[in-house]
N, C-alpha and C positions, 0 to 999 in steps of 0.2 A: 732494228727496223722500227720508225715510229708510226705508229698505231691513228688512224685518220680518226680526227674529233669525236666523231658520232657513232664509231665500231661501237664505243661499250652499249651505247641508247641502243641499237641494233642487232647487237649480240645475240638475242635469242634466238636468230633466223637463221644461226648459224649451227645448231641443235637439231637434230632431224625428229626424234621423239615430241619436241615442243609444238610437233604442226597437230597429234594424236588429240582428236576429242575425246572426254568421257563424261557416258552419262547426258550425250548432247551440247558437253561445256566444252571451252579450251581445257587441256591439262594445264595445272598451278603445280609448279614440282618444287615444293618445299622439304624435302630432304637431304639435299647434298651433303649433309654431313654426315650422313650414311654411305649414299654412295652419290657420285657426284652425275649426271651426265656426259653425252662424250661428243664433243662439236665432228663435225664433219669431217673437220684436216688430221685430226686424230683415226677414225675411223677410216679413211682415206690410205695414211701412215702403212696401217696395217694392212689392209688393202694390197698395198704394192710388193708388201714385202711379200704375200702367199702366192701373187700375179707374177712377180717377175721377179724378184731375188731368193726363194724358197730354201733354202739349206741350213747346216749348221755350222756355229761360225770356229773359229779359230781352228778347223777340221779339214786343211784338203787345203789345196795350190788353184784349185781350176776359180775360173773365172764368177761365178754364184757364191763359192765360198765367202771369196773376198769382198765380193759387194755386202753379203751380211754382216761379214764381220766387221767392213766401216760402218754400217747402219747403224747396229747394236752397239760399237767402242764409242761414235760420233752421239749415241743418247748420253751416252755415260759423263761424255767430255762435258756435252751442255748441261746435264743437268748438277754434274760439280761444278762447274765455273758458276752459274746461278746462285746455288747454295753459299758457296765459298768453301768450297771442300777440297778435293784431290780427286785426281780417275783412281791412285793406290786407295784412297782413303773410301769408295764409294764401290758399295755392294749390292750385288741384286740379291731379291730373294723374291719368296713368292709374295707376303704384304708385312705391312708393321707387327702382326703377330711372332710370325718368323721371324724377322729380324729382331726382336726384341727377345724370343726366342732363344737365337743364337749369341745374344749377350747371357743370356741367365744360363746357358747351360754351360758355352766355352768359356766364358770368363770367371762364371758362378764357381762350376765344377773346381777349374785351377785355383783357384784364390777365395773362398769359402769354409769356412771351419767352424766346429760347434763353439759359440761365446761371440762368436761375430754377429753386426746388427747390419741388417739390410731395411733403410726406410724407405716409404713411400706415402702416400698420402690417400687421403679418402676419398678422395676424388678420381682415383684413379679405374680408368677402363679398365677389363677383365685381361687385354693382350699386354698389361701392366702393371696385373696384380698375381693373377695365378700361378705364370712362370715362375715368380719371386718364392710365393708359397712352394710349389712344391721343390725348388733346391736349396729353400730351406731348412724343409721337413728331410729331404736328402743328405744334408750334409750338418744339420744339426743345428743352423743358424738361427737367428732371432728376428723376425718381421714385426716391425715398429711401425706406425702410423703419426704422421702429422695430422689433425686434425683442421676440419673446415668448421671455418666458424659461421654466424647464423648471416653474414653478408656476402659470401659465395667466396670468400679470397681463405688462404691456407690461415689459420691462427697462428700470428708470430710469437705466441708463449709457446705453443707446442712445438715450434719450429725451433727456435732455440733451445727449450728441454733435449729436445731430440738428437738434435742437432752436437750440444755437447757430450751426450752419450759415445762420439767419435763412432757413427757407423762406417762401416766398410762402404756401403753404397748407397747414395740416395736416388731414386727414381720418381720420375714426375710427370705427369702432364704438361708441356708446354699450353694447351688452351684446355679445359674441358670441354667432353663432348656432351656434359647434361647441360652444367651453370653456365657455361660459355666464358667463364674466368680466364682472364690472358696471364700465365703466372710470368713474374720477373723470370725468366731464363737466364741472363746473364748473373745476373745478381746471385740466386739461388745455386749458379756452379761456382762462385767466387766463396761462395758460405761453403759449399759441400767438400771443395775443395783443403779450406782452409782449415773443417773439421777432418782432413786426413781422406777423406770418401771420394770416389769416382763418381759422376753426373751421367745417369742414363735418362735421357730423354722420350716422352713419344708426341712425337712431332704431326701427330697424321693431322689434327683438325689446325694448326697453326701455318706449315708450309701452303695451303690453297688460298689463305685467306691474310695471314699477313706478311711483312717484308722478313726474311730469314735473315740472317748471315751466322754462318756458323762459325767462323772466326771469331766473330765479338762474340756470341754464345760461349766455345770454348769446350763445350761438353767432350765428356769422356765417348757416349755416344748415342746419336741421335737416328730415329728411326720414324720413319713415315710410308706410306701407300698410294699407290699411283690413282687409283681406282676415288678417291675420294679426291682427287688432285685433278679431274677431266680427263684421264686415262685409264687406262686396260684398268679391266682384273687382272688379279692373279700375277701381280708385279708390285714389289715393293724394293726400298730402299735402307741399307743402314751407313751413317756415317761413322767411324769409329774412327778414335785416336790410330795415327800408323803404331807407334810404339807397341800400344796394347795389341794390334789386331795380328804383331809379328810375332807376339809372346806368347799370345794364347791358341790352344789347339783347333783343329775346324770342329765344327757342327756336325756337318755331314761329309764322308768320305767315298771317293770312286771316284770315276774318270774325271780329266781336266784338269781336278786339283791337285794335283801331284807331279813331283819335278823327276822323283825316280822309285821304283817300285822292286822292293829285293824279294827272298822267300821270305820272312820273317818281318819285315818291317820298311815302310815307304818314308820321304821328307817329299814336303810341299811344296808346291807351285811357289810364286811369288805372290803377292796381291793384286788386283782383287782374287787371281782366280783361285787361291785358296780355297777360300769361301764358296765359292760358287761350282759346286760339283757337277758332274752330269750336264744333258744338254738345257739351257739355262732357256730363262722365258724370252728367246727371241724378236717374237712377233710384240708381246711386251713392254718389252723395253725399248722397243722401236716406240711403239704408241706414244709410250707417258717420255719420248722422248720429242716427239713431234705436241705433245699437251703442255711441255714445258716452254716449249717454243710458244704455244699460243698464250700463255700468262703472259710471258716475256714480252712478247708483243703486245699484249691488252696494258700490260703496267702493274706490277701488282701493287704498287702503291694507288693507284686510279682504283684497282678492283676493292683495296681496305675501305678505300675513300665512301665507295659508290654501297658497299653493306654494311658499313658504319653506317649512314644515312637511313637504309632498311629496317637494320637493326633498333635504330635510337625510336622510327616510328611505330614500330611495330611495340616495345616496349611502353611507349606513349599510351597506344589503343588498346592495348591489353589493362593498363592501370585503370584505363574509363569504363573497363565493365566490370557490371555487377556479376559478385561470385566468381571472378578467374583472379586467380592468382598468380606472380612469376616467382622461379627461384632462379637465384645468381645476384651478382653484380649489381644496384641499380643503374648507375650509368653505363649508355652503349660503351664509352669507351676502354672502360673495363674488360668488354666482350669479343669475343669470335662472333661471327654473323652468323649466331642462333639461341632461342631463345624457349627456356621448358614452361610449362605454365600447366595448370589443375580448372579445371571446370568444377567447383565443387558439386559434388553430388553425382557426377558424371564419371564411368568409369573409362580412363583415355583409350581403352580398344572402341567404345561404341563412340566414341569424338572419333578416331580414325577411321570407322566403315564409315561412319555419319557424313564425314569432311571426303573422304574419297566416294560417294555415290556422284558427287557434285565436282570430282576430277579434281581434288583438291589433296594433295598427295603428303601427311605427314606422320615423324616419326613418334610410336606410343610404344610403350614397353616400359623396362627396366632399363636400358641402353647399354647394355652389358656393365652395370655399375651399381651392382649391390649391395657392395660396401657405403656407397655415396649417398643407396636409396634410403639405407637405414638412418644412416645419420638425418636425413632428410623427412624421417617421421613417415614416406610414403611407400608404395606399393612400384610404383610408376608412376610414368609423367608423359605431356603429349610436347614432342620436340616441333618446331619449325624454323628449318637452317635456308641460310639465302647461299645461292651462288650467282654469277656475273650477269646469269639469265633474267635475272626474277626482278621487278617491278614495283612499285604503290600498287598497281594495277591489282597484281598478287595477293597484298596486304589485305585489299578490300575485299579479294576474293574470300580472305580467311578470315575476316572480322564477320563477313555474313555466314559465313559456313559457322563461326560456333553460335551466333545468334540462332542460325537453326537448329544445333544442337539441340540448344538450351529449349527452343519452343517442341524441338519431335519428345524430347526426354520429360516435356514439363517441367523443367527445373524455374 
């Protein structure tokens, strides 16, 4: 369906949250890479299915059934054909923790042993580190780290050291969610591969924001979330190799996922529904199936194009004040559309009341990445991610908002 010239200039209107003042101001929703907002036709999506097709799906002959269960199979269908995946190959769960989850524990479990090296890198979110730890402390394995070097991209000496160590599995960030680094994906499974290792992915800040194809990727398996993609919570996604995902045990067991059920002992469904036991996120995956539609329709090559452009100015104006700092990449195109920065002097939760008294909405913390933060010398950092909605308009929003920072703190 192509997409009329001036949808994306207009896009915001399409956001029902973006009409909300605060503080007397418009809302400036500079966190999507937290969670993203959820347009209309998405909210809508969901909508219909509570209003008129309510049931569970692949459960019953009658007429509701059925209608769910094309709802929910027809999210499936599109949002593999998008990717470049498979409907066998393409699992729900509830978001990328889970599904990365259910690599570390089915896959860990089976194919982990004490002397084995599972790496990942320092950059890596908490729903891409912890699982790792703990079936490695389970099973006796060894967690190795790539290191990042002081230009936000992974250091290719440590990549290589590592690298030839022949680990059993390398896991990565396709984008960060602090530095905003776009790591080679293809590249890096061609390496992982070549050292013997399986390529786990997490895909959550890269599939919203740039062009995917998981074919040229190649990964053993890649994982992402609705919820930060203009859809539901509480819906996510894993794509996993077929071979692997027939080899290895499920995650979680009981209804659905099973083909036959003895006193002693059941065999599985087929795929996807293996994986997906119990009654699955329905209403869900209808959503971030109807959200995929609307990337599709906006372009995601247009939506890279249009926060690339954000991105690049927003890194601009941030260089031209005194006392802030950025970390990552310097060039946007190195970057996902977001970008962390330090108000010296300023501690980033009082930049986040400060910037949201004035409806200016951004992300401060640790970012679930305290591995990344130590390397990073800091405590935290104050995030501001763009989505399809967001503006120059925006930018100027948050170039004044820390200027007043900087005057309420005295800095």
């Amino acid at each position: 369906m192509a997409v009329a010239p001036d949808r994306l200039a207009s896009v915001a209107d399409e956001f029902p949250v973006l009409k909300r003042e605060i503080g007397g101001r418009p809302l400036v929703y500079l966190d999507s890479s937290a969670t993203s907002q959820t347009p209309q036709v998405v909210i809508d999506a969901v909508v219909d299915y509570y209003t008129n097709h309510r049931a569970s799906v692949h459960r019953g002959v009658y007429d509701l059934v059925n209608e769910a269960t094309d709802l929910y199979e027809g999210a499936r269908f599109r949002i593999a054909e998008w990717l470049g995946s498979s409907v066998e190959e393409t699992i729900f769960t509830a978001n990328a923790t889970a599904s990365l989850n259910l690599v570390t524990h089915s896959w860990g479990r089976a194919n982990l042993g004490p002397g084995d090296v599972v790496l990942v890198t320092e950059m890596e979110h908490h729903s891409d580190l912890v699982p790792w730890q703990q079936i490695c402390n389970e099973r006796g394995a060894e967690l190795a780290y790539v290191r990042v070097g002081d230009d936000g991209k992974l250091d290719p000496e440590s990549l290589d050291r590592q690298l030839a160590r022949r680990p059993k599995v390398f896991a990565f960030a396709h984008v960060s969610n602090v530095l905003g680094t776009v790591n080679p994906a293809a590249e890096l499974v061609a390496r992982a591969h070549a050292a013997g290792a399986i390529a786990v992915i997490d895909g959550t800040q890269a599939v919203p924001q740039i062009p995917v194809d998981l074919k040229e990727i190649d990964a053993d398996f890649y994982a992402w979330t609705g919820h930060k993609a203009y859809g539901p919570t509480g819906i996510g996604v894993l794509h996993g190799r077929r071979a692997l995902l027939e080899e290895i045990p499920p995650f979680i067991s009981g209804g659905h996922m099973i083909a036959r059920v003895g006193e002693s002992s059941s065999t599985w469904a087929d795929l996807p529904a293996k994986f997906e036991a119990g009654t699955t996120q329905i209403a869900e995956a209808i959503g971030l199936g109807a959200a995929v539609d609307f990337i599709r329709e906006l372009g995601i090559e247009r939506i890279r194009a249009h926060e690339l452009e954000l991105t690049r100015e927003l890194l601009e104006r941030l260089q031209q004040l005194e006392g802030v700092s950025v970390h990552g990449p310097s060039a946007a195109e190195d970057r996902g559309a977001l970008v962390s920065f330090e108000i010296h002097g300023a501690h980033p939760h009082d930049i986040g009341e400060i910037l949201g008294r004035d409806g200016v909405c951004v992300r401060t913390g640790h970012h679930c990445a305290q591995a990344l933060m130590r390397r990073l010398g800091i405590g935290s950092s104050t995030r501001a991610s763009f989505g399809v909605h967001n503006s120059t308009a925006d930018i100027d929003r948050l170039i004044d908002g820390i200027e007043n920072v900087k005057r309420v703190l005295e800095l």
